[in-house]
N, C-alpha and C positions, 0 to 999 in steps of 0.2 A: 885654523879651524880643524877640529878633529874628526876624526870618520864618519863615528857618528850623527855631529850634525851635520856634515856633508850628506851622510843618506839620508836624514830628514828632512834637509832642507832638498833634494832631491825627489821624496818622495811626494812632501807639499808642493810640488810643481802641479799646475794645473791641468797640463800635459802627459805626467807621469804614466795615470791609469789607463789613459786611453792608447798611446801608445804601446804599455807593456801589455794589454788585451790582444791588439793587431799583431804585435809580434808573434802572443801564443797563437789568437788561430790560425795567420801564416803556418805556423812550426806543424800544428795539428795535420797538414795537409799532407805533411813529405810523406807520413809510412805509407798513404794510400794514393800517395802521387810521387813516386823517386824523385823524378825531375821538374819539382815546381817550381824550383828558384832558378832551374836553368831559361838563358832567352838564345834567341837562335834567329839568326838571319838570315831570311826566304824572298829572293824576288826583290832584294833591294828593302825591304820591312822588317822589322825586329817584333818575333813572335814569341809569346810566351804567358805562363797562366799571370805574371804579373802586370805584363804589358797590359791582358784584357781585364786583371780587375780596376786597372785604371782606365780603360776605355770604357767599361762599361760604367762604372760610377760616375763617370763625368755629368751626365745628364743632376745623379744625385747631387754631387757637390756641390753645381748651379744654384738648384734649388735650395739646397740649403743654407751656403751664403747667402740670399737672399732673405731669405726666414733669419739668421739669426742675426739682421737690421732690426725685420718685425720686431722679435719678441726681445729685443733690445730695450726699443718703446714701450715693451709692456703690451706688445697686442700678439696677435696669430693670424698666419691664413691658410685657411682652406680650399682656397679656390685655386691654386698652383697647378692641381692634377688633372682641373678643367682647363686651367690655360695653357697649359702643353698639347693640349687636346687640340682646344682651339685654334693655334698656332698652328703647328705641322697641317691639320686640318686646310684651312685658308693657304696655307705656303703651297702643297699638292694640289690640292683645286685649281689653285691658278696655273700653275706649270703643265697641267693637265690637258688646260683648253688651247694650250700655245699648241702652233707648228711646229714649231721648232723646239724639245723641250730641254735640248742643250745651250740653248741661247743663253750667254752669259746676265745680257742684259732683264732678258724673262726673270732669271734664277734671283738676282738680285731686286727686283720690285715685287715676286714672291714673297721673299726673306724678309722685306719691309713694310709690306703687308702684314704678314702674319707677328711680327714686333712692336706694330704699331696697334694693334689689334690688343695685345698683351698690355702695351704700357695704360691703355684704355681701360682697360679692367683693372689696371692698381690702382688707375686714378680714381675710377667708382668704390673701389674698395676704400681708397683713404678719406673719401669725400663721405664718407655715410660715417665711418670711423670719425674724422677729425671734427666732420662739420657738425654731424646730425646726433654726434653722442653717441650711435648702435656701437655694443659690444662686438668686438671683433670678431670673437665666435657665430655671431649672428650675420654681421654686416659680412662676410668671406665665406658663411655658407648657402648663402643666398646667389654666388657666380658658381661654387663650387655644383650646387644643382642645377643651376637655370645653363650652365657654360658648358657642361658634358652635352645638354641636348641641342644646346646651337650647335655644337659642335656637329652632332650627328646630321645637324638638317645643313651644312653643309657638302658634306659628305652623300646627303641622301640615305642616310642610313648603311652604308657600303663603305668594302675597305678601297682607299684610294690609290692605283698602282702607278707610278712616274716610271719612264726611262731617264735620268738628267745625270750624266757625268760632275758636271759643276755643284751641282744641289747636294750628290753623294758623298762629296769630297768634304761638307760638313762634318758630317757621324761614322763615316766608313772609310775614307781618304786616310791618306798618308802624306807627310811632310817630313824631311830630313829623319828616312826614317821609322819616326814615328807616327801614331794618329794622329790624325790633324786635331781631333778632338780635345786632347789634351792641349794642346797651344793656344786653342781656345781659352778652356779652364785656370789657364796659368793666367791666362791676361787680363780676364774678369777677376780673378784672386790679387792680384798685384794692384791692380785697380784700385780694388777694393780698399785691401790695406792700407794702400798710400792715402787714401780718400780719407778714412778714418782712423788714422796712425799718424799722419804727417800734417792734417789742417785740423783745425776746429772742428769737425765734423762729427769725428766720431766722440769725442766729449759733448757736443750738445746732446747727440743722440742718446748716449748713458743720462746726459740729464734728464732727459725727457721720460725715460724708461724708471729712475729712480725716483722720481718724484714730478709729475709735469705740470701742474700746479704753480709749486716751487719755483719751477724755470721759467713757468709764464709769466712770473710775478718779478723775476729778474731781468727780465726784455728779450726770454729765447720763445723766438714763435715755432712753439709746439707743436701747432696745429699743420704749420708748412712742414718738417720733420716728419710726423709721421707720412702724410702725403707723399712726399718724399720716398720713406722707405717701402711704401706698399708700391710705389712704381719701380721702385727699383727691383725689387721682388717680385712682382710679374713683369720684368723686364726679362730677367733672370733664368724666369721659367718659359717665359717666350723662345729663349736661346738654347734649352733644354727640350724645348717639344721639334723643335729645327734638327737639333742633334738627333731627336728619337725617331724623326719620321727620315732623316736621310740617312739614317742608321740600316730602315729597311726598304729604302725605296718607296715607301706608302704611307698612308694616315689611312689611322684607326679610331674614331671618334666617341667610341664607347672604351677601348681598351686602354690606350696610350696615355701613359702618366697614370693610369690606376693608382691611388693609396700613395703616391709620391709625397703627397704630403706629411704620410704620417712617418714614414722612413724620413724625411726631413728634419720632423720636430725632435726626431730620437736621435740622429744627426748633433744635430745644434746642443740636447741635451748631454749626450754622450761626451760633447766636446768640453763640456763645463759652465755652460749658458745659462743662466736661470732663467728659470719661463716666468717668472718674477719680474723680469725688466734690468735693467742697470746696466752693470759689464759684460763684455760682452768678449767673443773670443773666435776671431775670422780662421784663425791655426789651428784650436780644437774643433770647431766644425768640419775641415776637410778633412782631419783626423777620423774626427766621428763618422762620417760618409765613407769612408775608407773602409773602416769596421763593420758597418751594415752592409757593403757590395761584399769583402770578402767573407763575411761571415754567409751571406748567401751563396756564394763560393764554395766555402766546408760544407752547408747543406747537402749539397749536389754531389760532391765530393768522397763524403762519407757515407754516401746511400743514407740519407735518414730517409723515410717514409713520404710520399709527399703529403699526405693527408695529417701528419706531423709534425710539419719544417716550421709552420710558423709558430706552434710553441715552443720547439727547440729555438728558434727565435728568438721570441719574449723573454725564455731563459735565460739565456745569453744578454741579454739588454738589461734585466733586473741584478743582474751580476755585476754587470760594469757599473749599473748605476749606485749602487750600492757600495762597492770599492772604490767607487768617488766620494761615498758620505764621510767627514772626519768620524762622527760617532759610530757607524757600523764599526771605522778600521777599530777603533780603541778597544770594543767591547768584544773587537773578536780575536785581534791579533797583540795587542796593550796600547800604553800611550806611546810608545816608543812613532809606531804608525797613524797615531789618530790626531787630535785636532790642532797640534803643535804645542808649542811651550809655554811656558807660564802656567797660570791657573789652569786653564783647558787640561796644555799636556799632563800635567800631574794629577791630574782629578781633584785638587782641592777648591776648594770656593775659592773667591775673593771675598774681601770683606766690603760690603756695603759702604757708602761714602755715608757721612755724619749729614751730609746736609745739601739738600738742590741743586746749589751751585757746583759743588764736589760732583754731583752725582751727573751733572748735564757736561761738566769735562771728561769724567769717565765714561760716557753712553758712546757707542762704536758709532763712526763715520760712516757713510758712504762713499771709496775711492773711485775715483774714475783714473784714466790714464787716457 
């Protein structure tokens, strides 16, 4: 294999652009941070700005493996910013009215509370989606409003403040180390994968996402699948609103999880997901969630303005997603970088098949993996 197609074939990784984006805004950060890649050990903990853009994205990456099951299917939701909401909400609540708010046993029928709470609303989500027909926009924005104000009429409208050792040690704890948060993360990630890398799972799921019709008409019930994945995505975010409220000791049921949704969908897209449905990509997601915490990072970092961080933003996201299109690369950089080889990469046609049959062996697949 010669260089060349080694860095094409490098380049067409799925992977490629989203990692060489994280690299640069990493790199972005040193002139106005000397010591960003350094980490440093305080108190038995490893501190450093890398450590915390991984602490603090945690909660994102949650959600966004989660979402990129959804839009795996073919759907979306919106109601994740509420179920985080809800979650931490009901977990503080209860820890709140205990005596003892250290009690292990309190802390843990909290935590199960407020996840079963969560799995609750995926299951109303997939139930109006799978059963009732509603568009997922529609059926996910119906928690996404009605679920920020339960949230709040838990709450009473007020921020909720816990003392609980055990409950902190979620989103602010340390373990070997490191955040406990992260061990988390890792373990719903691995999960994840093996779930849908190692069984059937994550192929019917791409079926379902590519055609669900199709699959229904093959014997894969569609309907349990998508159910499926909307629980598991406000599962997901269940365990991201947990993180967020033991992050600060409190639930906040107007603020917590704000817009996490849509840092989610840019997530999953950034990672190489088509909001399309089909394949789908659990490695470029955390990738992409990665890129959105530390590019919120650079904001802060580089003094942008706050009343202009979230266009420099959007900048930043129409960039990567663009550098992900084969056709932008070709027409801005040649074919060397754009949509691969053959006809594509040389810009020439192909030539038409003579005839149906010709032309229905030439029409492009759908791969799943």
């Amino acid at each position: 294999m010669t260089t060349s197609s080694r860095w094409r074939a490098l380049t067409h990784h799925n992977l490629f652009w989203p990692v060489a984006v994280l690299v640069l805004l990493l790199l972005v950060n040193v002139p106005f941070t000397p010591d960003f890649f350094s980490i440093k050990m305080a108190d038995g903990h490893l501190y450093g700005s890398l450590v915390s853009i991984v602490l603090f994205g945690s909660p994102l990456i949650l959600v966004a493996v989660g979402m990129t099951l959804v839009i795996a299917t073919g759907g979306i939701d919106l109601s994740v910013g509420a179920v985080v909401a809800i979650t931490g909400a009901l977990a503080c609540s209860y820890i709140s009215d205990q005596h003892d708010q250290g009690a292990l046993s309190g802390v843990l029928l909290a935590m199960g509370l407020g996840l079963l709470a969560a799995v609750v609303c995926g299951l109303w989500n997939g139930f109006l989606v799978a059963r009732m027909g509603i568009q997922p926009i529609i059926a996910t924005l119906i928690i996404m409003v009605a679920g920020r104000g339960v949230a709040q009429l838990i709450t009473d409208g007020q921020i909720i403040t816990i003392n609980s050792e055990p409950y902190k040690l979620i989103g602010g704890g340390y373990w070997l180390t490191l955040p406990f948060s992260i061990f988390v993360v890792a373990v719903v990630v691995a999960v994840t994968v093996v779930l849908t890398r190692r069984t059937a799972l994550g192929l019917l799921v791409e079926a379902v996402g590519g055609n669900a019709e199709a699959s229904r008409l093959v014997g894969i019930r569609s309907r349990r699948i998508k159910i499926m994945v909307y629980a598991f995505c406000a599962l997901c975010a269940g365990i991201a609103g947990l993180m967020i409220s033991s992050n600060t000791s409190a639930a906040d049921g107007n603020n917590a999880g704000l817009w996490i949704e849509l840092d989610a969908i840019l997530a999953v897209v950034i990672g190489g997901t088509s909001l399309l449905g089909g394949r789908f990509s659990v490695g470029g997601t955390v990738v992409g969630a990665l890129v959105i915490q530390t590019l919120t990072t650079t904001i802060y970092t580089i003094g942008v303005p706050t009343q202009t961080n979230l266009v420099f933003k959007a900048a930043v996201v129409i960039v990567v997603c663009l550098l992900q299109s084969p056709k932008f690369r070709a027409k801005v950089f040649g074919a060397r970088f754009g949509a691969g080889s053959g006809a594509k990469g040389s810009g020439k046609q192909a030539a038409a098949p003579a005839d149906p049959a010709a032309a229905s062996e030439a029409a492009p697949k759908m791969e799943v993996s």
